[in-house]
C-alpha positions, -999 to 999 in steps of 0.1 A, spaced: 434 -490 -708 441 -464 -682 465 -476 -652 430 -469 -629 408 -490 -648 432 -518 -652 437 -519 -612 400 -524 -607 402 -549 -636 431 -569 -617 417 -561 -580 391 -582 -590 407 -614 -589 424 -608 -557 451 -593 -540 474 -571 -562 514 -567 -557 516 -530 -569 551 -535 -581 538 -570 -606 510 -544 -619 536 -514 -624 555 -540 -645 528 -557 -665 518 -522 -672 549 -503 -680 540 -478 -660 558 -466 -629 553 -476 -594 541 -442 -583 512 -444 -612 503 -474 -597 502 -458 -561 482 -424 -575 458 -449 -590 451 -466 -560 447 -429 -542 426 -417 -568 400 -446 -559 404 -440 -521 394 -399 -533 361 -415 -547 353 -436 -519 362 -470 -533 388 -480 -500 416 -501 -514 432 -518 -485 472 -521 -483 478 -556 -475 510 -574 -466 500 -597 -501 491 -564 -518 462 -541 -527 424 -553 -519 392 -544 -533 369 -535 -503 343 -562 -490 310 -534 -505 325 -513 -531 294 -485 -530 280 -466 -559 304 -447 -571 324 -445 -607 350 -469 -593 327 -493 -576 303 -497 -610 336 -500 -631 347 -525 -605 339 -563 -621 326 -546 -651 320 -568 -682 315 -537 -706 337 -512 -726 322 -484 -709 339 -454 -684 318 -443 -658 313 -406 -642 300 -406 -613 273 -373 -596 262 -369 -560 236 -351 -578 233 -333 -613 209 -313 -633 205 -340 -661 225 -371 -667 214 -370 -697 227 -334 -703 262 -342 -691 263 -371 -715 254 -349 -747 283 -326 -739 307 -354 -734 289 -370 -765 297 -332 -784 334 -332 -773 341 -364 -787 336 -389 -759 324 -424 -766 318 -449 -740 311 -427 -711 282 -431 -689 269 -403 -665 252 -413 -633 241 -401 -607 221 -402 -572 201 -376 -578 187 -352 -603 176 -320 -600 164 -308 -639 154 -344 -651 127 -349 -679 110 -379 -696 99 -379 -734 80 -351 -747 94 -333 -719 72 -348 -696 87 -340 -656 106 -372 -643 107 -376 -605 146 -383 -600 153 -377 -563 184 -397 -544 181 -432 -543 173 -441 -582 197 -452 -608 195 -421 -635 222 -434 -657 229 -416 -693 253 -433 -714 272 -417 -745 281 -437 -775 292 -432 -809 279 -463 -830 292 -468 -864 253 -474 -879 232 -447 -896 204 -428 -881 175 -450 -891 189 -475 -868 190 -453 -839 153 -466 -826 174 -499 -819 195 -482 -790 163 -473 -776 147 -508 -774 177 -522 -761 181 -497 -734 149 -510 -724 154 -546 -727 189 -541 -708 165 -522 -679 140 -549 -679 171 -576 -681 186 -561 -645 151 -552 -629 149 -589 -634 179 -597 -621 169 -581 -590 142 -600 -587 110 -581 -599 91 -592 -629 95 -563 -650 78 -563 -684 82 -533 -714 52 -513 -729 62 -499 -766 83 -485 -770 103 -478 -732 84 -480 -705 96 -504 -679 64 -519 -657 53 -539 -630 19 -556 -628 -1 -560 -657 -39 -551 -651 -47 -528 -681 -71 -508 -652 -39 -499 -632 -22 -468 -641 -48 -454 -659 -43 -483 -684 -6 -477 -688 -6 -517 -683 16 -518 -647 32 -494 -627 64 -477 -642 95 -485 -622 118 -469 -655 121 -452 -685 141 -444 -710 153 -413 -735 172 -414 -761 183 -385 -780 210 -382 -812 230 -364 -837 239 -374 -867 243 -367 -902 220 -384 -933 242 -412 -938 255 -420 -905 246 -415 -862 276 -391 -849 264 -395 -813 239 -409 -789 228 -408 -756 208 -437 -744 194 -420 -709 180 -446 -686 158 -436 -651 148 -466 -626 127 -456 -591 153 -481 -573 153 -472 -538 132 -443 -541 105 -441 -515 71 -446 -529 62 -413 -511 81 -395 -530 69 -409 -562 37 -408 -583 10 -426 -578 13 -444 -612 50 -452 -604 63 -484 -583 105 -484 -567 122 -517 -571 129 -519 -534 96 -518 -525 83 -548 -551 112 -571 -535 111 -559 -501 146 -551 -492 173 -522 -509 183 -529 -545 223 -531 -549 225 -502 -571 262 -505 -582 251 -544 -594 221 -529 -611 239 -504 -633 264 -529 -645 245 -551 -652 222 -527 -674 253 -514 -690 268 -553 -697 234 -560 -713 231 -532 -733 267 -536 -750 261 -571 -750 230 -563 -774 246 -532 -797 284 -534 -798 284 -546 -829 260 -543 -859 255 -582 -859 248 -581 -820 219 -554 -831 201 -576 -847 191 -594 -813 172 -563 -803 139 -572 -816 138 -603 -809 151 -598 -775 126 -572 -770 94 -590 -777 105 -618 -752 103 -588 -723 72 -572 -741 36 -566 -726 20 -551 -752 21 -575 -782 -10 -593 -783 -30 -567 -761 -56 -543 -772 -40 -511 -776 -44 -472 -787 -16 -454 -798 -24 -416 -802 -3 -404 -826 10 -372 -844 -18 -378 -869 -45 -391 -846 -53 -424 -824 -44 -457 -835 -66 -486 -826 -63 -523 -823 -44 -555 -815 -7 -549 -808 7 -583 -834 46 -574 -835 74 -547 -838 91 -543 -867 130 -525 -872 135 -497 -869 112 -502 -833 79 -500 -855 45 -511 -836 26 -533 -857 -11 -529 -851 -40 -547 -869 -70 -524 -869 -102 -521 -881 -94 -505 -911 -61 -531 -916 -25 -530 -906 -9 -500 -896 29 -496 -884 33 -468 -858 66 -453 -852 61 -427 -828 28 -424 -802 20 -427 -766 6 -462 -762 -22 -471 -737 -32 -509 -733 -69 -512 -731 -88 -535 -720 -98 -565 -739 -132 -566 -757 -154 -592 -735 -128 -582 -697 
């Protein structure tokens, strides 16, 4: 652990004697003091006390305040605004990194799946984490689900009742008229994107989107902002730690993985509803029963059971409504 991090670890249980953390370190006193500087540069005001070095009363959204208290082995690099998050993470991912998530407050080149545009604008948490998991590539749809259940986990912890439609999309409400028949409002998304070889995932970048404290003028009309469900500003930097200590608490190791699914039906709206899926190879049909792994849809049709990998999924209404 780097002498920064370990600071913010330490100025977390109160004040800290910069010499006892030089020592309990190994490091010098003057690494201690650059450290210290170094989260001043990036707005996270350490105050010099006569007991030692304290954390400020409202850390902020910055790298330092989200890494401040955080429960997660993750690094975080902070943008006043950036292209893509999810950019910056695959060439961080492509150099080696592991561990590192980009955010950001606002983006200017963002983009949802199927390169659909994705309204990012200042006040969102557009978060893109990179991670090199030791499982191979037909395992990858996991990271996905659990990006979304680690989004629905924190909207929650906010306080908004956020449920998942297959595979990613994070809603409010749950009227199959609204939206078009989306099933809610979407307050987040998520895209994930890889590379990797046949037997194993070399990267992955688990790219995460929430409308936070975006104004709802500024978004569309099928899209709802967290602040404006609960009525007052979302605390960002409490928001994206929390999404990042859910999702390693779900895929850190390979016997952690095998909570996604299960975890993922518990915040799901579409099991049990009528659904279409249109597909690569045409429209699927039917009652939404389960997900299967990899992140399979299972739907009983007509015709029988289908499982659908991949599809844009609209929840209809039921027969009878």
């Amino acid at each position: 652990m780097d002498t920064r991090r370990a600071l913010l670890d330490a100025l977390g249980a109160g004040p800290v004697a910069g010499p006892a953390l030089a020592d309990d370190l190994d490091v010098s006193r003057a690494a201690v003091w650059k450290a210290v500087e170094s989260l001043r540069e990036e707005g996270f005001a350490v105050e010099s006390t006569p007991d030692g070095y304290v954390a400020p009363e409202a850390p902020g959204y910055s790298a330092a305040g989200i890494e401040f208290g955080l429960d997660a082995p993750y690094e975080v690099e902070y943008h006043d605004r950036i292209g893509s998050t999810n950019e910056r993470a695959r060439e961080l991912a492509a150099g080696g990194a592991d561990g590192i998530a980009v955010v950001a407050d606002e983006q200017t080149g963002s983009r949802g799946r199927l390169d659909r545009e994705w309204v990012a604008p200042s006040g969102g948490v557009w978060l893109s984490l990179a991670v090199r998991p030791d499982v191979p590539p037909a395992r990858a749809p996991l990271f996905t689900l659990a990006a979304a259940v680690a989004t629905a986990e924190a909207c929650r912890d906010a306080g908004v009742d956020a449920h998942i439609k297959w595979p990613n999309d994070v809603l409010v409400g749950h009227a199959a008229s609204e939206a078009g028949g989306r099933g809610g409002r979407k307050v987040a998304g998520v895209l994930t994107e890889m590379e990797g070889e046949a037997d194993r995932v070399s990267w992955l970048v688990a790219g995460v989107g929430v409308n936070a404290n975006v104004a709802t003028d500024a978004l569309p009309a099928d899209a709802a902002a967290l602040a404006a469900e609960v009525g007052e500003p979302i605390d960002r930097r409490r928001f994206a730690a929390t999404l990042l200590e859910r999702f390693a608490a779900l895929t850190e190791t390979p016997d952690r993985m095998d909570r996604i699914l299960p975890a993922w039906r518990e915040f799901a709206s579409t099991l049990g509803r009528r659904v279409r899926v249109d597909t690569s190879s045409g429209p699927v049909t039917g009652t939404a029963v389960d997900v299967e792994a990899p992140g399979a849809l299972v739907v009983e049709t007509a015709e029988g059971t289908r499982r659908v990998h991949a599809g844009d999924c609209e929840h209809l209404r039921d027969a009878g409504n």
